[in-house]
KOLMI-358840 format. One record per atom (N, C-alpha, C): residue in three letters; y, x, z. Coordinates in Angstrom, 1 decimal. Example, Ala and Ser with C-alpha at 12.3 -4.5 7.8 and 13.67 -1.06 7.14 Angstrom:
<rec rest="ALA" c2="-5.7" c1="13.2" c3="7.8"/>
<rec rest="ALA" c2="-4.5" c1="12.3" c3="7.8"/>
<rec rest="ALA" c2="-3.3" c1="13.2" c3="7.8"/>
<rec rest="SER" c2="-2.2" c1="12.8" c3="7.1"/>
<rec rest="SER" c2="-1.1" c1="13.7" c3="7.1"/>
<rec rest="SER" c2="0.0" c1="12.9" c3="7.9"/>
//
This chain:
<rec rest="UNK" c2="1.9" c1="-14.8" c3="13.8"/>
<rec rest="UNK" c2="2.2" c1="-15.9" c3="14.6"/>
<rec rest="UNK" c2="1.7" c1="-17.2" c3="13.8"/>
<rec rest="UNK" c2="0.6" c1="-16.6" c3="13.0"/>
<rec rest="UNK" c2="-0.5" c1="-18.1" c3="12.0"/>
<rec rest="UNK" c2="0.3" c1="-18.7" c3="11.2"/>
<rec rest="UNK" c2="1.6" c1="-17.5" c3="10.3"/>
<rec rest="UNK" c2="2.1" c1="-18.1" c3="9.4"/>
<rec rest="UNK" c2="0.8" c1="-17.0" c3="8.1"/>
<rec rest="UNK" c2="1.1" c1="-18.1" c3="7.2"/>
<rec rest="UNK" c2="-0.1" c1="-17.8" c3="6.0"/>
<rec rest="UNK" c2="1.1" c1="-18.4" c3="4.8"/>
<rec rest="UNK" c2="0.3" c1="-17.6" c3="3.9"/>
<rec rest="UNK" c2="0.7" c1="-18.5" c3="2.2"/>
<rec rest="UNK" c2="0.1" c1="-19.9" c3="2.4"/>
<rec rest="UNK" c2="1.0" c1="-20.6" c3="1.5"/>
<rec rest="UNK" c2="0.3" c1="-21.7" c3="0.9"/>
<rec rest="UNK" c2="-0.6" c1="-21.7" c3="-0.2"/>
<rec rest="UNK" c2="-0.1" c1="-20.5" c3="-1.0"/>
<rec rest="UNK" c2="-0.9" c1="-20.3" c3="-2.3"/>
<rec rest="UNK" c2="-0.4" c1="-19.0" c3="-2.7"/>
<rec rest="UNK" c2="-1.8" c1="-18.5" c3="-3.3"/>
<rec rest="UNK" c2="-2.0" c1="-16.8" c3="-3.4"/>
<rec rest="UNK" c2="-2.2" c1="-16.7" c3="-4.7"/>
<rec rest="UNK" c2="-1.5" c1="-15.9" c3="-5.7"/>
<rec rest="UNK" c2="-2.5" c1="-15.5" c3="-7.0"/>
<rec rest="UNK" c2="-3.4" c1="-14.3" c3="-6.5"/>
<rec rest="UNK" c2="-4.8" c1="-14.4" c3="-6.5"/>
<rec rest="UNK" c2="-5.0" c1="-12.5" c3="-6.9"/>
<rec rest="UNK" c2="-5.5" c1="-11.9" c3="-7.9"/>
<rec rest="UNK" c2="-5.1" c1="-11.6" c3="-8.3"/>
<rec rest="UNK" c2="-5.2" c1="-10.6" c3="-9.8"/>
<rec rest="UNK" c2="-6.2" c1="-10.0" c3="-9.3"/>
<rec rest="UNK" c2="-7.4" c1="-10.3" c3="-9.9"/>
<rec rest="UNK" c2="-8.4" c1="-9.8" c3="-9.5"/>
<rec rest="UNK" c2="-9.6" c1="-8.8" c3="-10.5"/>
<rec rest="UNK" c2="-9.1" c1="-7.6" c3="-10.3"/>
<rec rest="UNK" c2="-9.1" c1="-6.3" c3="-11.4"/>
<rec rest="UNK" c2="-10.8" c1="-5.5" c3="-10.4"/>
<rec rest="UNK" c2="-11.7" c1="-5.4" c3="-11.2"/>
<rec rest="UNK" c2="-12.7" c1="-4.0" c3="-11.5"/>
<rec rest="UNK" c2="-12.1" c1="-2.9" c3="-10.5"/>
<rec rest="UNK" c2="-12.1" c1="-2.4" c3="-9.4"/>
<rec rest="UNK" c2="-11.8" c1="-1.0" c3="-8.3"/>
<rec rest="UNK" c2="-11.2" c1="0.5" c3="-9.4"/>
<rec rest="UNK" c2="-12.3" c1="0.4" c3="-10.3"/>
<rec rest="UNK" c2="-12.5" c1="1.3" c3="-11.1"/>
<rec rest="UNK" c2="-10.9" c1="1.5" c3="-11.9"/>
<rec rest="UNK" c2="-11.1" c1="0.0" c3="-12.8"/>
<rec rest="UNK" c2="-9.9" c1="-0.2" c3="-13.8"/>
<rec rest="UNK" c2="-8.5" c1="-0.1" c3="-13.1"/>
<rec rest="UNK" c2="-8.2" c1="-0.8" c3="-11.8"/>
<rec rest="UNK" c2="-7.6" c1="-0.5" c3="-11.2"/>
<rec rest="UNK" c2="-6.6" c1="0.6" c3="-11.0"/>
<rec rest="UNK" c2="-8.0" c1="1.5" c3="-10.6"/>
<rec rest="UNK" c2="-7.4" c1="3.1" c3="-10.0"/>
<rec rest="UNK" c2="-7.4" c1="3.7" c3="-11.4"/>
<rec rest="UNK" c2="-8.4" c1="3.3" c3="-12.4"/>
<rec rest="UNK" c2="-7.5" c1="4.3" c3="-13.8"/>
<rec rest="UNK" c2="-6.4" c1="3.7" c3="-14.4"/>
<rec rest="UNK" c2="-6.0" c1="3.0" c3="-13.9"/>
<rec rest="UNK" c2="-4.2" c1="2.8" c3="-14.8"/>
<rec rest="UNK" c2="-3.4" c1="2.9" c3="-13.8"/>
<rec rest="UNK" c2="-3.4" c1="3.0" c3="-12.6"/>
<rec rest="UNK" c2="-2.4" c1="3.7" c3="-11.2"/>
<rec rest="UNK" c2="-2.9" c1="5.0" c3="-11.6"/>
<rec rest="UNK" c2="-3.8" c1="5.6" c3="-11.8"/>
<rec rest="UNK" c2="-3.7" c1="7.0" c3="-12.1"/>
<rec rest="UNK" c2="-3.1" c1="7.8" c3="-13.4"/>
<rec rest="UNK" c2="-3.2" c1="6.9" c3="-14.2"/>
<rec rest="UNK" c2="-2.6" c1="7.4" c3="-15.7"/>
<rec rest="UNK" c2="-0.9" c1="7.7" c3="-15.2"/>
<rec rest="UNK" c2="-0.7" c1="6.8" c3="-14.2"/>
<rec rest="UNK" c2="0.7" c1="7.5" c3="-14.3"/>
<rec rest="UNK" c2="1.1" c1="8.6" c3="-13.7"/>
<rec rest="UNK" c2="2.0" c1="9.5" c3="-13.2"/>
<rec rest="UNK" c2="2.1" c1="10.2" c3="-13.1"/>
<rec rest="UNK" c2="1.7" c1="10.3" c3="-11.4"/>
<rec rest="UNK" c2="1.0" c1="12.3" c3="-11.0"/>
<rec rest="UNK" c2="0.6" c1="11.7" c3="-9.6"/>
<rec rest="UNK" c2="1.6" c1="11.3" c3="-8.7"/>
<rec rest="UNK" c2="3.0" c1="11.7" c3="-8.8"/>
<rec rest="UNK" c2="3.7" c1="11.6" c3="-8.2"/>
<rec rest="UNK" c2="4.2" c1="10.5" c3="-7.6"/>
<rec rest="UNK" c2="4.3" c1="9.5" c3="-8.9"/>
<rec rest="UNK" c2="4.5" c1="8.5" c3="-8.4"/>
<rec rest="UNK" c2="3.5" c1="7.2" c3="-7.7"/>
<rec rest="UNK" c2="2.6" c1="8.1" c3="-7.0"/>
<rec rest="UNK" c2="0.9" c1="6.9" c3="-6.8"/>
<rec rest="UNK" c2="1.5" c1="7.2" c3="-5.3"/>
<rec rest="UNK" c2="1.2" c1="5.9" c3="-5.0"/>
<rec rest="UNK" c2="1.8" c1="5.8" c3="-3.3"/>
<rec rest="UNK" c2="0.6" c1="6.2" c3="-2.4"/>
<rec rest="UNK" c2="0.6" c1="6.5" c3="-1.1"/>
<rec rest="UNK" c2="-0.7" c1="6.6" c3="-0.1"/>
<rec rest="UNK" c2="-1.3" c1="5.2" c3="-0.4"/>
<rec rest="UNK" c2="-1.6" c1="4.5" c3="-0.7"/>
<rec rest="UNK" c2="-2.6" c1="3.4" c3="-1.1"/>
<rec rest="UNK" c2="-3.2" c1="3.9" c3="-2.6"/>
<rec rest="UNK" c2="-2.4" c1="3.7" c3="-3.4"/>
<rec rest="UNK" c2="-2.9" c1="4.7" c3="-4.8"/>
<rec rest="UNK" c2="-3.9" c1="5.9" c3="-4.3"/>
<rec rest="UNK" c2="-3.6" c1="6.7" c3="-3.8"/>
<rec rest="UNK" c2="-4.3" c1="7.9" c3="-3.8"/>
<rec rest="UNK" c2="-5.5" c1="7.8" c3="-3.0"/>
<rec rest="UNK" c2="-6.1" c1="6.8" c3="-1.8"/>
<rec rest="UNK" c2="-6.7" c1="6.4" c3="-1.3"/>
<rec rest="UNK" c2="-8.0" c1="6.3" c3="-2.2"/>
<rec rest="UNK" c2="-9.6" c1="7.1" c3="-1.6"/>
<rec rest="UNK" c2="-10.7" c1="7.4" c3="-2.1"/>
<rec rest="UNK" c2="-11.0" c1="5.5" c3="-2.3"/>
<rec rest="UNK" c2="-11.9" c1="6.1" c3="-3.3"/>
<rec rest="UNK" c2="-12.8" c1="4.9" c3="-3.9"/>
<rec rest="UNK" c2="-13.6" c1="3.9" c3="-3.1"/>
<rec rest="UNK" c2="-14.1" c1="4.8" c3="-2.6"/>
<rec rest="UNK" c2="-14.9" c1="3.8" c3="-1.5"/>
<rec rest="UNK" c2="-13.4" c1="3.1" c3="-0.4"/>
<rec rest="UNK" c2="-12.6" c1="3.3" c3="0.3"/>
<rec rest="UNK" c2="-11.6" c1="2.6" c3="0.5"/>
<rec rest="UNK" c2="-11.0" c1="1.7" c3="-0.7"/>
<rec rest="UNK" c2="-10.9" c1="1.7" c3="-1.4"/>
<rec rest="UNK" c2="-10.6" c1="0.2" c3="-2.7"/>
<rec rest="UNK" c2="-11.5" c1="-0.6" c3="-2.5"/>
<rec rest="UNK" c2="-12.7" c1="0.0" c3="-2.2"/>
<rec rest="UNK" c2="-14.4" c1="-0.9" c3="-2.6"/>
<rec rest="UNK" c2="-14.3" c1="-2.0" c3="-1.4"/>
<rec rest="UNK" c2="-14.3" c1="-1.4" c3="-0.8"/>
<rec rest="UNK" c2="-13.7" c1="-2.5" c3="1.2"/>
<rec rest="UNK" c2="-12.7" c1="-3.3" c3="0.9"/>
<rec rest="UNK" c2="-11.6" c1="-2.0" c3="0.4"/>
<rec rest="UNK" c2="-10.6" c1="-3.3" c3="0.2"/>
<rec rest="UNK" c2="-10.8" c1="-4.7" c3="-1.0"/>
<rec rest="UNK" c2="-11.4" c1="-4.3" c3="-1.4"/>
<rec rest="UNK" c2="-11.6" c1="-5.3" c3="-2.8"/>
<rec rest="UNK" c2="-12.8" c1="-6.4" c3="-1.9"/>
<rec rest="UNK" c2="-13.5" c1="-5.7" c3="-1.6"/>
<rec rest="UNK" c2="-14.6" c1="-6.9" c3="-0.9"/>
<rec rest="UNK" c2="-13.9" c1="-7.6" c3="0.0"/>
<rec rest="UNK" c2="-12.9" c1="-7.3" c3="0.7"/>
<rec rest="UNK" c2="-12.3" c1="-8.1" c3="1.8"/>
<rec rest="UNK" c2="-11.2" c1="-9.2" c3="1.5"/>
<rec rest="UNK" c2="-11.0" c1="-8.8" c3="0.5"/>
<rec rest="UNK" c2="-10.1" c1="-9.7" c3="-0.8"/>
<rec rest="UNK" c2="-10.8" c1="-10.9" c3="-1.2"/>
<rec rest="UNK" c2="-12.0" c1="-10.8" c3="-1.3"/>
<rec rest="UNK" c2="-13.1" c1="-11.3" c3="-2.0"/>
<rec rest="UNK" c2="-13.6" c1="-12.6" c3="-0.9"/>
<rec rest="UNK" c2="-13.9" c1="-11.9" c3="0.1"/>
<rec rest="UNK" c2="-14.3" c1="-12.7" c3="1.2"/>
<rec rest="UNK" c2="-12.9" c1="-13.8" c3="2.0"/>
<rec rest="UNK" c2="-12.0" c1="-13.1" c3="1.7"/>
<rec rest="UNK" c2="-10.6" c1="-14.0" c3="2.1"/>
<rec rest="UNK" c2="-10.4" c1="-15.4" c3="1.3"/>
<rec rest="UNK" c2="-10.7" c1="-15.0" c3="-0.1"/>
<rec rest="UNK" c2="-10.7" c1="-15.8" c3="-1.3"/>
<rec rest="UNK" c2="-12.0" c1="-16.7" c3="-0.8"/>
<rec rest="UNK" c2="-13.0" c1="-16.5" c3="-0.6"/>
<rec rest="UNK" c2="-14.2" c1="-17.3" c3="-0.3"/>
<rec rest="UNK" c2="-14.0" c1="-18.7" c3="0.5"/>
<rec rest="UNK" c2="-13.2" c1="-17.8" c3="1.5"/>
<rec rest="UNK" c2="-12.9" c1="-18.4" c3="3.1"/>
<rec rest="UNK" c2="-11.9" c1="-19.0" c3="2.8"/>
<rec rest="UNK" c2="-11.0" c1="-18.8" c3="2.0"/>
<rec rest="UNK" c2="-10.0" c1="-20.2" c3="1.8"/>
<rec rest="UNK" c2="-9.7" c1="-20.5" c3="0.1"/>
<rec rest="UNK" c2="-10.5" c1="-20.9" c3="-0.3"/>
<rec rest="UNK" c2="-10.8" c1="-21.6" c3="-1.7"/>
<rec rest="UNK" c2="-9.3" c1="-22.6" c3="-2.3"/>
<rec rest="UNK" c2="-9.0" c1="-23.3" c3="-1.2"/>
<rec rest="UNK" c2="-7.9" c1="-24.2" c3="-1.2"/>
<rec rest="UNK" c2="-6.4" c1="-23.7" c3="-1.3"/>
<rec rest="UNK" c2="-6.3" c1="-21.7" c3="-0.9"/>
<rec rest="UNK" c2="-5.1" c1="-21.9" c3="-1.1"/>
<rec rest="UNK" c2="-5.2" c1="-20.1" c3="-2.0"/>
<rec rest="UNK" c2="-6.5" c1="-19.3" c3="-1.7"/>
<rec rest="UNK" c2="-6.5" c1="-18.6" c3="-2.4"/>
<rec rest="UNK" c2="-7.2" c1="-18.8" c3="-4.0"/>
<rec rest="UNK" c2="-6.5" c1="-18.7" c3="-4.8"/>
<rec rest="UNK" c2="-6.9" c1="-18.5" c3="-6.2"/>
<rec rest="UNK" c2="-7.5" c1="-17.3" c3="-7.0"/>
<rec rest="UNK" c2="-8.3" c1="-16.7" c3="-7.6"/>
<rec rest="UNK" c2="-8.8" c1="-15.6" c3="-7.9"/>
<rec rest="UNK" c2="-8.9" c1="-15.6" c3="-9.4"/>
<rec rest="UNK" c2="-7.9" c1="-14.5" c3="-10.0"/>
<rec rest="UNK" c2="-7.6" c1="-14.8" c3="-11.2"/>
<rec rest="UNK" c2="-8.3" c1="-13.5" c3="-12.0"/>
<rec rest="UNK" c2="-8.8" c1="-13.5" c3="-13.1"/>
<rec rest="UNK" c2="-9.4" c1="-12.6" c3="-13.5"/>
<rec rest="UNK" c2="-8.4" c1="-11.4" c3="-14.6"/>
<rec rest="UNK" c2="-8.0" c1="-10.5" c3="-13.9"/>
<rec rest="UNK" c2="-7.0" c1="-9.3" c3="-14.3"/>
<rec rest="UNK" c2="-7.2" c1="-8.6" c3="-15.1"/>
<rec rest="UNK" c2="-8.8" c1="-8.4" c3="-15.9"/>
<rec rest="UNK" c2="-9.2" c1="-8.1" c3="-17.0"/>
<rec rest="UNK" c2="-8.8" c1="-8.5" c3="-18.3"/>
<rec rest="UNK" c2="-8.1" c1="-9.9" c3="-18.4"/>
<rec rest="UNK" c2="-7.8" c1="-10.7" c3="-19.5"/>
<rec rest="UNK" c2="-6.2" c1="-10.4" c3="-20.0"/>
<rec rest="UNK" c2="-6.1" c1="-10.8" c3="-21.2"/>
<rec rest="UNK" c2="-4.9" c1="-9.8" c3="-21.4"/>
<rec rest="UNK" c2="-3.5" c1="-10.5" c3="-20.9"/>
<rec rest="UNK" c2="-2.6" c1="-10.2" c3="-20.8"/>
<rec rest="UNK" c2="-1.4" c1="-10.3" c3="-20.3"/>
<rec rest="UNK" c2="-0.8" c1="-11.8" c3="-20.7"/>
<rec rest="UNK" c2="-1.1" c1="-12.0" c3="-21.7"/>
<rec rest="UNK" c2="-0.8" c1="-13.7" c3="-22.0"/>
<rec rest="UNK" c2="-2.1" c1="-14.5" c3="-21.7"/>
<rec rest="UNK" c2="-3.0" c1="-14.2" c3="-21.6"/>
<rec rest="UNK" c2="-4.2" c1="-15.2" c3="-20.9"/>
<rec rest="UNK" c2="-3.8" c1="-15.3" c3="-19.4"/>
<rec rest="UNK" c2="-3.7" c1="-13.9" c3="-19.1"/>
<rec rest="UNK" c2="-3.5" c1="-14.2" c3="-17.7"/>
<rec rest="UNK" c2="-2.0" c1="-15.3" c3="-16.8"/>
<rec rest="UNK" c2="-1.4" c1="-14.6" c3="-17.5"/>
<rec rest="UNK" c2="0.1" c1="-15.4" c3="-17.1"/>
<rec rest="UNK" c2="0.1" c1="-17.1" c3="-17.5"/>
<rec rest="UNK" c2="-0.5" c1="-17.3" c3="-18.7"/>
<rec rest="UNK" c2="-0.9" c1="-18.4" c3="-18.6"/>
<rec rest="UNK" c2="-1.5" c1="-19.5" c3="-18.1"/>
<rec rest="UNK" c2="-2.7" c1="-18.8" c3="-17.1"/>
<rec rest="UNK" c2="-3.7" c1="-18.9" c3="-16.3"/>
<rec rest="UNK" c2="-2.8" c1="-19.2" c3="-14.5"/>
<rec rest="UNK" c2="-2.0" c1="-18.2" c3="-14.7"/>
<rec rest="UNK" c2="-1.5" c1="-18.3" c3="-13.3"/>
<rec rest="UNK" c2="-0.3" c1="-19.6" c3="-13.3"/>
<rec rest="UNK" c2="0.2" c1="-19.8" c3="-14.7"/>
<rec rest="UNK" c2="1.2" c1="-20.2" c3="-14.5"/>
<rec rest="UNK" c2="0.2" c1="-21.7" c3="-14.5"/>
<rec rest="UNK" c2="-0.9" c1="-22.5" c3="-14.9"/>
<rec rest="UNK" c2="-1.5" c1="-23.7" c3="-15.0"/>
<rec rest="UNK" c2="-1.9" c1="-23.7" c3="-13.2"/>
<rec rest="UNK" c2="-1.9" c1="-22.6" c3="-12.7"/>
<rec rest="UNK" c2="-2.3" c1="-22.5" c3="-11.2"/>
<rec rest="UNK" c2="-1.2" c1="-23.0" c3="-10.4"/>
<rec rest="UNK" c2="-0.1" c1="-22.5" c3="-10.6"/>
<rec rest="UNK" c2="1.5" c1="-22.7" c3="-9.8"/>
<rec rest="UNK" c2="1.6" c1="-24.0" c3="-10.1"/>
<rec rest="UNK" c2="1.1" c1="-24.5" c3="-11.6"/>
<rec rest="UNK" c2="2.1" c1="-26.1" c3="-11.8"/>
<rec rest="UNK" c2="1.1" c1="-26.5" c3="-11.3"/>
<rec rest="UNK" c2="-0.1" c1="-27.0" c3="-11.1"/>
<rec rest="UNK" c2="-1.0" c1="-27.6" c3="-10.6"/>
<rec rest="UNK" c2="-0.3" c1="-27.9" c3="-9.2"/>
<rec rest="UNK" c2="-0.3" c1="-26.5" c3="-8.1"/>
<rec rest="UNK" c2="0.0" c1="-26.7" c3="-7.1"/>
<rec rest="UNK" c2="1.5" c1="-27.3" c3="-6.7"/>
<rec rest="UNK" c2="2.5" c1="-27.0" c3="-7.5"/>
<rec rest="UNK" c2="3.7" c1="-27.5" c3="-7.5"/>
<rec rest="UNK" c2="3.0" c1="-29.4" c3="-7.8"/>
<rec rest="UNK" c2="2.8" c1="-29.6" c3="-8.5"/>
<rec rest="UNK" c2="2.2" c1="-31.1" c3="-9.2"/>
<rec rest="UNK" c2="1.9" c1="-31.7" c3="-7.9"/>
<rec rest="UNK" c2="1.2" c1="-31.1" c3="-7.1"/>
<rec rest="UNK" c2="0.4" c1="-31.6" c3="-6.0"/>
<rec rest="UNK" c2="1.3" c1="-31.9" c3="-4.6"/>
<rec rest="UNK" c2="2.5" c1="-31.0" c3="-4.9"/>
<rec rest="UNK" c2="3.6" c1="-31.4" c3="-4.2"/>
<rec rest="UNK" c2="5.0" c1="-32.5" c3="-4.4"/>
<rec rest="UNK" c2="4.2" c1="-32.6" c3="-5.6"/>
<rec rest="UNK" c2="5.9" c1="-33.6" c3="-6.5"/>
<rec rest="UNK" c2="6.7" c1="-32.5" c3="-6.3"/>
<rec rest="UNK" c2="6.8" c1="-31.7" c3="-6.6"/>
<rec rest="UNK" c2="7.7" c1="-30.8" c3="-7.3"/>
<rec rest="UNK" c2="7.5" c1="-30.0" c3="-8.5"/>
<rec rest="UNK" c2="9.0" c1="-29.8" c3="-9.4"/>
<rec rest="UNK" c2="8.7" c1="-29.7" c3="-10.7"/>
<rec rest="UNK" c2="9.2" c1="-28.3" c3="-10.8"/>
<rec rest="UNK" c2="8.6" c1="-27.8" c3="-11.6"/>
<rec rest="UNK" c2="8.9" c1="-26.1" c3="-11.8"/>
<rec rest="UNK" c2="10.1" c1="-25.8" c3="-11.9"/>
<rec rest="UNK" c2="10.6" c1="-26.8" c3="-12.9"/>
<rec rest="UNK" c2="12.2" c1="-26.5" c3="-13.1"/>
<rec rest="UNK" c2="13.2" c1="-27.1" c3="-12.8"/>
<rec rest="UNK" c2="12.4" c1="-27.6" c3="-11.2"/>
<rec rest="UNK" c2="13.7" c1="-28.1" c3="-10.6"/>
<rec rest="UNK" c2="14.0" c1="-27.0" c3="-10.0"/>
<rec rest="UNK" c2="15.8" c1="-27.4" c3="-9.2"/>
<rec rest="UNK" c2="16.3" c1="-26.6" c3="-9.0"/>
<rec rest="UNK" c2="17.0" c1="-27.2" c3="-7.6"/>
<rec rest="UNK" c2="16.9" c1="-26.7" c3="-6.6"/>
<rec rest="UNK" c2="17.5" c1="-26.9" c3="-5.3"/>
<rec rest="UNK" c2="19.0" c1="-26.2" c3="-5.3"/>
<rec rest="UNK" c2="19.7" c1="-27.3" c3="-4.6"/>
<rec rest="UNK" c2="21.1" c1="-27.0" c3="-4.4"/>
<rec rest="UNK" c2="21.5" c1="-26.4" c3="-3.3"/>
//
């Protein structure tokens, strides 16, 4: 009904890397998207890609390769930016 995010992180991970660390864990627990062939990631990943293209202004594309404190820090300079841009402060708190 043309409700959308205002702002998207996407962790944006290699198809490959992806499906080898959902696979390392056990099969059992890999959902029907997990288990889904390669070439279905490849689409989905390109269509990710082209969303991100098509809206620059609210999708952000964050690179998921980088380690866990690069990244979080990355996202987190993303959120305050966008909070900033709203005059709202991260650690406020609504009553």
């Amino acid at each position: 009904q043309g409700l959308q995010p205002d702002l998207t992180l996407w962790l944006d991970l290699p198809v490959e890397i992806g499906l080898q660390r959902a696979r390392k864990r056990q099969a059992a627990t890999l959902d029907r998207l997990e288990r889904a062939t390669l070439d279905f990631h490849q689409r989905l990943h390109e269509g990710f890609a082209a969303l991100a293209n098509q809206h620059p202004q609210r999708i952000h594309r964050l690179d998921a390769t980088q380690s866990p404190d690069i990244l979080a820090a990355e996202a987190w300079e993303h959120l305050t930016a966008w909070l900033a841009k709203r005059e709202i402060s991260p650690t406020s708190r609504t009553e």
